[in-house]
ZAVO-764751 format. One record per residue (C-alpha): residue in one letter; x, y, z. Coordinates in Angstrom, 1 decimal, padded with zeros to 4 digits. Example, Ala and Ser with C-alpha at 12.3 -4.5 7.8 and 13.67 -1.06 7.14 Angstrom:
<sites>
a  012.3  -004.5  007.8
s  013.7  -001.1  007.1
</sites>
This chain:
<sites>
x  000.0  000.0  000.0
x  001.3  003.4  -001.3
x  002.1  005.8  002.1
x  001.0  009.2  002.1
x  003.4  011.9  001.8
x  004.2  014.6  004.5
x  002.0  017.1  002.1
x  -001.0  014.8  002.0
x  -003.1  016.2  004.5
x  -002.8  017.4  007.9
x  000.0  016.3  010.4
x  -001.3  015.2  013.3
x  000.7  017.1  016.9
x  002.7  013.7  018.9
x  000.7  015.0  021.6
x  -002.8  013.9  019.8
x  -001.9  010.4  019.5
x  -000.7  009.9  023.3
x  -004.0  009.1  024.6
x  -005.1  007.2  021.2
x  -009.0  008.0  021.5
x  -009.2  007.0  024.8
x  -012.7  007.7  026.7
x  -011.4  009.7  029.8
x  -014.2  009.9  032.8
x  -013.2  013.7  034.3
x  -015.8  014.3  037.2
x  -016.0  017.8  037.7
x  -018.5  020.4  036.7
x  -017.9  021.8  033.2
x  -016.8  025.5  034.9
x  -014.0  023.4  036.7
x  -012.9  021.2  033.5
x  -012.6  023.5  030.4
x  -009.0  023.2  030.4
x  -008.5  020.1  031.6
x  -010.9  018.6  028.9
x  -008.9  020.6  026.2
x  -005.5  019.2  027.2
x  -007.0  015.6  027.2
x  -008.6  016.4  023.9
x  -005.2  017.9  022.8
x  -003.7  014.5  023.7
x  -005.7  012.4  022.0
x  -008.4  011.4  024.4
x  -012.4  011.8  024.3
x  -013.2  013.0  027.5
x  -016.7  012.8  028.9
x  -018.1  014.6  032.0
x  -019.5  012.7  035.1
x  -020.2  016.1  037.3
x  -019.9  014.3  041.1
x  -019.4  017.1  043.5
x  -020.9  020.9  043.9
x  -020.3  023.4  046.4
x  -023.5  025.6  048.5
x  -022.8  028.4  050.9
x  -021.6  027.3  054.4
x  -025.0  026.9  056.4
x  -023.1  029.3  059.2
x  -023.1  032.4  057.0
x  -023.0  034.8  060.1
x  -019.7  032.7  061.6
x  -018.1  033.5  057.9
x  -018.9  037.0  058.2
x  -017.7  038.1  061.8
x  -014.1  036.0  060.0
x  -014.3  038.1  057.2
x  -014.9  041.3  059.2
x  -012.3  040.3  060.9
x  -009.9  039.9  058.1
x  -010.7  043.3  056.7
x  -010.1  044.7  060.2
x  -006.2  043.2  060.3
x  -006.9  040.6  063.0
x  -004.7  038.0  061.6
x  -001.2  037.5  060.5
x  -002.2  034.7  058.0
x  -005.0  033.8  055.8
x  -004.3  030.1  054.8
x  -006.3  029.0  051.7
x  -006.6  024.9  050.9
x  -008.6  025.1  047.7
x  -009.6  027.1  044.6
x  -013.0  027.1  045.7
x  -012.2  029.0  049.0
x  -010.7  031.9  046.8
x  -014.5  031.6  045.2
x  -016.2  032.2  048.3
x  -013.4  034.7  049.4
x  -014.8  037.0  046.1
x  -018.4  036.9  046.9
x  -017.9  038.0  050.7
x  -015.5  040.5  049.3
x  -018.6  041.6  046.7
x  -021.0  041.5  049.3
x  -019.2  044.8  051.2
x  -018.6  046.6  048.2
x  -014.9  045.8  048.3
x  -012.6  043.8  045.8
x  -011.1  040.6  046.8
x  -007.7  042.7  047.0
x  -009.4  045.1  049.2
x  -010.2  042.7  051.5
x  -007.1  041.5  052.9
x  -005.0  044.0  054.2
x  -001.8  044.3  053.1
x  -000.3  043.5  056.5
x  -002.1  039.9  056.2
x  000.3  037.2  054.2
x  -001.3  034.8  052.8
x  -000.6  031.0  052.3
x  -002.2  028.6  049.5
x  -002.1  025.1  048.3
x  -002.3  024.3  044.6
x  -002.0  026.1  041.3
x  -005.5  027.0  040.7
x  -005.8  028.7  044.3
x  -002.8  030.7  043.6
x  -004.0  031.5  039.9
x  -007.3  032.8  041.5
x  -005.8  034.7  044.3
x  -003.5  036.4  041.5
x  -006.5  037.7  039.6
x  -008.1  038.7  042.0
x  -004.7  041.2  042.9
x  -003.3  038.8  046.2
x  -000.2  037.2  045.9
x  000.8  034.3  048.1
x  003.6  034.7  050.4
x  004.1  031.1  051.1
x  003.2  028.1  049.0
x  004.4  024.3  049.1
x  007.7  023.7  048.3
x  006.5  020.1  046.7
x  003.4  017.9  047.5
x  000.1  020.7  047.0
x  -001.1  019.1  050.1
x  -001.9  019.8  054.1
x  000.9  018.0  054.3
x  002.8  019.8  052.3
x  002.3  023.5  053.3
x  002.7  022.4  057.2
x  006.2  021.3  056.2
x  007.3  024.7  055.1
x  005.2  026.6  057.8
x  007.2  028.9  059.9
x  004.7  028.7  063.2
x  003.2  031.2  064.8
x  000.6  033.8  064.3
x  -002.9  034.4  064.2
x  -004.4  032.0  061.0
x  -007.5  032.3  059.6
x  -008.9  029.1  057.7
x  -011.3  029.2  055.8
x  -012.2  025.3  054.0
x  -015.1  022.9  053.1
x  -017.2  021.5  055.8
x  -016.0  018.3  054.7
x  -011.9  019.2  055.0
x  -009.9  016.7  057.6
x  -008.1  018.1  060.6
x  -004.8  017.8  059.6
x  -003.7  021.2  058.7
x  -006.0  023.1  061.4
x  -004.6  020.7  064.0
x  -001.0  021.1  062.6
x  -000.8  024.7  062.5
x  -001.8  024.7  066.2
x  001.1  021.9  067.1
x  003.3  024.9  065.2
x  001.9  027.0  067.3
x  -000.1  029.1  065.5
x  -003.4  030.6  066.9
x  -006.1  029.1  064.5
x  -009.5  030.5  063.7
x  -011.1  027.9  061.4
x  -014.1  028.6  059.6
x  -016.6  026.2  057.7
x  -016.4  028.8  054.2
x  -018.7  026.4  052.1
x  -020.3  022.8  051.9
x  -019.7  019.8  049.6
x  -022.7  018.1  048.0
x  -024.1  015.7  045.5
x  -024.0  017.2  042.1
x  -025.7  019.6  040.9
x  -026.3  021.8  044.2
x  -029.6  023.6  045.3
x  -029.9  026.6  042.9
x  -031.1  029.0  045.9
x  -027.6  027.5  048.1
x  -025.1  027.1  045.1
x  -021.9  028.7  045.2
x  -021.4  030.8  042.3
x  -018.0  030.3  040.7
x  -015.7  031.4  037.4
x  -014.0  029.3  035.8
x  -011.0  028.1  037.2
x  -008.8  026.9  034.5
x  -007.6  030.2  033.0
x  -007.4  030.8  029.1
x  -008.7  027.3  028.1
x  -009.2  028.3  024.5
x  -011.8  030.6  023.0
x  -013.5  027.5  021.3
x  -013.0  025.0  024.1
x  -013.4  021.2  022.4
x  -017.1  019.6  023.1
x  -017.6  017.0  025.6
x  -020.4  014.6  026.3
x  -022.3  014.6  030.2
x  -023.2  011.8  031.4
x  -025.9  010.6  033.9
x  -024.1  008.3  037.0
x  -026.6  005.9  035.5
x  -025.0  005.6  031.7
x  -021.2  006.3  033.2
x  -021.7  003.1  035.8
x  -022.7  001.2  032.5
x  -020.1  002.6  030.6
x  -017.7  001.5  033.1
x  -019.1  -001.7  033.3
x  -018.8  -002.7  029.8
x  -015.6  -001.4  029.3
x  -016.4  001.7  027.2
x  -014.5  004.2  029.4
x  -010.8  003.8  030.1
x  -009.8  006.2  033.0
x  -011.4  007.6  035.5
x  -010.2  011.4  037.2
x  -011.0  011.8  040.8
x  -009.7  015.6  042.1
x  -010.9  014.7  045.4
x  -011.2  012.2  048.5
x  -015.0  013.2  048.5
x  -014.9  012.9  044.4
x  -013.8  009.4  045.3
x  -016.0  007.9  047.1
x  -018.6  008.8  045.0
x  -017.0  006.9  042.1
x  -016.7  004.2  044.5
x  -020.4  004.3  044.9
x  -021.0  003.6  040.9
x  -019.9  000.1  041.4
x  -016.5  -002.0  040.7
x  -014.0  -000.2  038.0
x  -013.5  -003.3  036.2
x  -010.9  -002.0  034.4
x  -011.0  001.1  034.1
x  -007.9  002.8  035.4
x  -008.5  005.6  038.3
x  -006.2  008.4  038.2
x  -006.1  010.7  041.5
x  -005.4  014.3  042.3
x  -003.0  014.5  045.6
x  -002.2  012.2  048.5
x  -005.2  012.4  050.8
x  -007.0  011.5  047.3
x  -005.1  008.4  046.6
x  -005.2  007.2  050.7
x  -009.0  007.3  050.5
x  -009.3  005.2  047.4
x  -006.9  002.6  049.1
x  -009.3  002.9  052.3
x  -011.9  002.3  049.5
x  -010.8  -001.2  048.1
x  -009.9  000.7  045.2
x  -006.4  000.5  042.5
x  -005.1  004.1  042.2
x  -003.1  003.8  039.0
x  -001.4  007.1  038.8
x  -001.4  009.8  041.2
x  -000.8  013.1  039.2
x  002.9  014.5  040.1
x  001.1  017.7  039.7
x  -002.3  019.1  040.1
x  -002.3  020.9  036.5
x  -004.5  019.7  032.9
x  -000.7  018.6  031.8
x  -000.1  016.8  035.0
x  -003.6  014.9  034.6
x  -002.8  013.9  030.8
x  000.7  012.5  032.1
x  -000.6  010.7  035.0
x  -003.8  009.1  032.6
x  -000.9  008.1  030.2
x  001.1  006.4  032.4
x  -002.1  004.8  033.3
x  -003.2  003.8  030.5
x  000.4  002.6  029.3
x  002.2  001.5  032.3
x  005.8  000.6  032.1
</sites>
């Protein structure tokens, strides 16, 4: 059979043919996926969307505002921020008192995050973090580069383990937490939901097209072998996929330790943990799933 020539027709990017078609399972809402689903699609995969988890305003919104007033006033050294969606709630309490989300930290309030997208959101919205992870984008990892002592304010999901509350205290660090917002079954009450931007910064003007699936048609899919990985962001992400019945094999890639220990506590094969918490570091960590050594 005659080859084609290089002038034949499009040349297809290596990247494209990493993933070779693969159906890849993200579950997060579209907001939260646009470029994640591009770089899978940029890879080669077909991703689908299985949206797990949502987020509604923390039932204790009078607790969240006297922190807030709080903040604005200069009452703490640090504010420590876990999660992208934190940063979310941090804009609308901002909005709510006419102020910016710059304006309402003062400048004499360092701040500490864990994970690109918080620190991508914080930068928009004018803050820059003074102190980040060195390595893991964990609990874990910020309380090994934490220099102890202060007054914190954290903010997290009612959901979020002790660990880092409980470890900034051992540092010796005076810790007001706050519940900032709750973690639900997708999609959340429309009156209680937690407005949010997308996170994923410039993920293309034309973003690739996805499918959304129903947990119904994704446990099927699963079952009978027509989706090949599986993305959990999450320990609370996880269980849910635990709850659509066995993987078969269908490979689950996680997001982060605490992620990866919950699956285990699951019953469940983790078979890449993402070295970063980035759209490239997912496609990586699906490959090396998908085509382990």
């Amino acid at each position: 059979m005659t080859q084609p020539s290089r002038r034949s027709g499009p040349q297809i990017p290596p990247s494209q043919s990493l993933l070779g078609g693969a159906r890849v399972l993200v579950t997060r809402s579209p907001e939260r996926s646009g470029a994640l689903v591009e770089a899978l699609a940029g890879a080669g995969a077909t991703p689908v969307l299985l949206p797990l988890i949502d987020f509604e305003r923390a039932p204790d919104q009078h607790a969240l505002d006297v922190a807030c007033d709080a903040l604005a006033a200069g009452a703490f050294d640090w504010l420590v921020v876990s999660s992208a969606t934190t940063v979310h709630v941090l804009m609308e309490m901002a909005a709510e008192r006419g102020l910016g989300l710059g304006q309402l930290v003062p400048s004499g309030t360092r701040i500490a995050a864990i994970g690109p997208a918080t620190r991508r959101l914080l930068s928009a919205g004018g803050l820059d973090a003074a102190l980040t992870p060195a390595g893991e984008q964990s609990a874990a990892g910020l309380l090994a580069v934490w220099p102890g002592g202060g007054r914190i304010l954290l903010p997290q999901a009612d959901i979020a383990a002790g660990t880092l509350a409980e470890g900034l205290a051992a540092a010796g660090s005076a810790v007001t937490a706050v519940t900032a917002y709750r973690t639900v079954d997708y999609p959340a009450a429309a009156d209680r939901r937690l407005a949010v931007q997308p996170e994923d910064g410039d993920a293309g003007q034309h973003p690739p097209s996805y499918s959304l699936l129903t947990p119904e048609t994704a446990a099927a899919d699963i079952a009978e072998g027509r989706i090949a990985a599986v993305i959990a962001a999450s320990p609370s992400a996880v269980r849910r996929i635990s709850a659509l019945g066995p993987l078969g094999g269908c490979r689950l890639v996680v997001i982060g330790r605490s992620t990866a220990d919950q699956a285990a506590a699951l019953g469940l094969d983790v078979a890449a943990v993402a070295a970063e918490p980035t759209p490239d570091g997912l496609v990586a960590a699906v490959a090396k799933a998908l085509n382990p050594p």
